[in-house]
N, C-alpha and C positions, 0 to 999 in steps of 0.2 A: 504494500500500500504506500502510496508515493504522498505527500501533503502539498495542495496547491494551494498556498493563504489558509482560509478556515475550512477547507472544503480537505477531501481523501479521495484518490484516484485509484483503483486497481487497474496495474500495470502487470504483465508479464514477469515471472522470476527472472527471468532472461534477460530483459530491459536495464542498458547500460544508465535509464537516463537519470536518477539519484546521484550514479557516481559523477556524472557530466555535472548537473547542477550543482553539486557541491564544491566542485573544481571551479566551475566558473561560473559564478551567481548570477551573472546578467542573461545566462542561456536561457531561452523560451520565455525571457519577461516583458518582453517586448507588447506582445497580445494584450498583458494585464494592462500597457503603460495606455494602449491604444482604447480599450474598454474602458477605464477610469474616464476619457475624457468623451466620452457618448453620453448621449440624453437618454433617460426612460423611454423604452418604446422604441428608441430606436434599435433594427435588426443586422444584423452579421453573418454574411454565409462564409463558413469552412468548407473549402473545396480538396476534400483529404482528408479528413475528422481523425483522423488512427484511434487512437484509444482512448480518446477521449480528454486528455491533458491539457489543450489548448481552451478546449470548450470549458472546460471547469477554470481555467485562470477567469476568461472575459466573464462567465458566471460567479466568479467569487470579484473580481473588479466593480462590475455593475449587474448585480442580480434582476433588474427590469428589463434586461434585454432582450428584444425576440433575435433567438438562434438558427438557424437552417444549417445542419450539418450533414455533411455528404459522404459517405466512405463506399469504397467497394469490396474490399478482405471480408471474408465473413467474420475469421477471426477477430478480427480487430473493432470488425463491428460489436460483437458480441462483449465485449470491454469499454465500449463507445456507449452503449445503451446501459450498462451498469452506472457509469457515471457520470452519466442525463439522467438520470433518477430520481436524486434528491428535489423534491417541490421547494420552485423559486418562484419571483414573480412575472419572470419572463416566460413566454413561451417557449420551448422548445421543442423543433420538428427533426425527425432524422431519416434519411434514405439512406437505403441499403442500394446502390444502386454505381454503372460505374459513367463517369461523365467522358464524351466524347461515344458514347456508342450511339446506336438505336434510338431505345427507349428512353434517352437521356441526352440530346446531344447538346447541351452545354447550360453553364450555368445561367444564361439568361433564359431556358427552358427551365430550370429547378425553380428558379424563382418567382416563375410564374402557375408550376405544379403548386408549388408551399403557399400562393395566396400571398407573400407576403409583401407590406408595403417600407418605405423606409429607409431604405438598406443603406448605409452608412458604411463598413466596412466588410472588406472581402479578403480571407484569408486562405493564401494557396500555395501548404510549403510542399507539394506535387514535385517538383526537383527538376528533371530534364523535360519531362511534358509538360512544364509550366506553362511556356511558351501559349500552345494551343490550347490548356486548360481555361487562359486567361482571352484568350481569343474570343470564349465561348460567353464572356461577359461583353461582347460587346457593345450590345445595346445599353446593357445597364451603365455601364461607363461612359458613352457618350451623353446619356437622357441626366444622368446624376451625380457622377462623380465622385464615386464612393472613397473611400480611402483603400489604397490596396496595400496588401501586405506579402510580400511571396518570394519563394524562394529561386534563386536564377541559378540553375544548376544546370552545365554540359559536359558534352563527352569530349572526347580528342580530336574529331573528324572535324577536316579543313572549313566544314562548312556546319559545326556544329553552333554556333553564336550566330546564324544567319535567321534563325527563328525569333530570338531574344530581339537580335534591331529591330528585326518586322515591327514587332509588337508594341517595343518601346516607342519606336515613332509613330505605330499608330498613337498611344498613349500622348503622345507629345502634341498630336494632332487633334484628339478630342479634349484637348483642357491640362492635362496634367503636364506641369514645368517645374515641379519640384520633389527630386527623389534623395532620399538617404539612405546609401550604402550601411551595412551594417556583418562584421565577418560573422564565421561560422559559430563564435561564442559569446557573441549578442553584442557585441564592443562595437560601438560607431566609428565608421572610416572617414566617410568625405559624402559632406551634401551635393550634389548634382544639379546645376541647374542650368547647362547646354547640351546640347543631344551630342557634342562630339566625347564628351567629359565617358557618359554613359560607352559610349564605341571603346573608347581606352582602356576602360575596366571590364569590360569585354573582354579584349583584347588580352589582358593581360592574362586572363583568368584561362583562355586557350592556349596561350602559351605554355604557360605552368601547366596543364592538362598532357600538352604534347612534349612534355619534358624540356621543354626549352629554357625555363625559367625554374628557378629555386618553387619547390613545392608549399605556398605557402596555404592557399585558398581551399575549399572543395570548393566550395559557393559563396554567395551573396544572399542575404537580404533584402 
């Protein structure tokens, strides 16, 4: 049982992520920092819910919250739903479901399955398919401009950060001109506020991928 603020999370025995947080305190507090500063009523989709850990911070930050949480593991679901349990005064909705297929294809289809209005922030630490995880909000990002939160993870291949610029300049083209980088153990690097700043850290991060550079990254923030 892992402690999120006043709330208890069942995680996996398995799960490094105790020992992580204790090494490096600012790991996954980022959510909380972002839910403390939302209004009652206002909602937040997890695009990737895991086990539920993230969704209990923004629930134990601002217990009013309306939640839309998404996962596709069953396992993980199954740990996801144990800790959405506790009665708040937010609502919370959960699909078992996977984003990008069929029956699901993208978060601005969930959000309109879930009813829900509002949406405020969107959190999607998804990793290499971020890219097109976030794609799948498009509408919702252009109509409202939620806060995103997400993880910008790639592979080695020459052409693996060619998703990420897509996107980010779509992003830069619907409104959003201010990002902050944040590494892998929740430590702030550099606010971003020209589209070429965002390409160099890119850049840099495929370098290091393709062993060209000192291994410092996996990802971003």
């Amino acid at each position: 049982v892992l402690p999120i603020g006043s709330l208890r999370c069942r995680v996996p025995a398995t799960s490094p992520l105790a020992g992580v947080k204790r090494e490096h305190p600012l790991f996954d507090r980022f959510a909380s920092a972002l839910g403390a500063v939302l209004d009652d009523g206002d909602a937040v989709v997890l695009a990737g819910a895991g086990h539920g850990t993230t969704l209990a911070a923004l629930a134990d930050a601002r217990p009013a919250l309306d939640l839309l949480a998404i996962e596709r593991d069953a396992d993980r679901f199954a740990y996801l739903r144990t800790n959405a349990s506790p009665p708040r005064a937010g609502r919370v909705q959960l699909l078992h479901a996977e984003l990008g297929s069929p029956a699901l294809p993208g978060i601005d289809a969930a959000v309109r399955e879930a009813r829900i209005d509002r949406v405020r922030l969107v959190i999607s630490p998804v990793g290499a398919q971020g890219a097109e995880i976030l794609g799948g909000a498009s509408a919702l990002c252009a109509s409202t401009l939620p806060m995103l939160h997400f993880t910008c993870q790639l592979g080695a291949d020459a052409a693996a950060a060619e998703p990420w610029r897509q996107r980010l300049r779509s992003l830069w083209a619907c409104g959003y001109t201010g990002f902050w980088m944040l590494d892998n153990f929740g430590n702030p690097i550099c606010e971003a506020n020209q589209p070429r700043a965002l390409d160099q850290l890119l850049d840099s991060l495929l370098r290091q991928n393709q062993r060209r550079a000192s291994r410092t990254f996996y990802y971003y923030d």
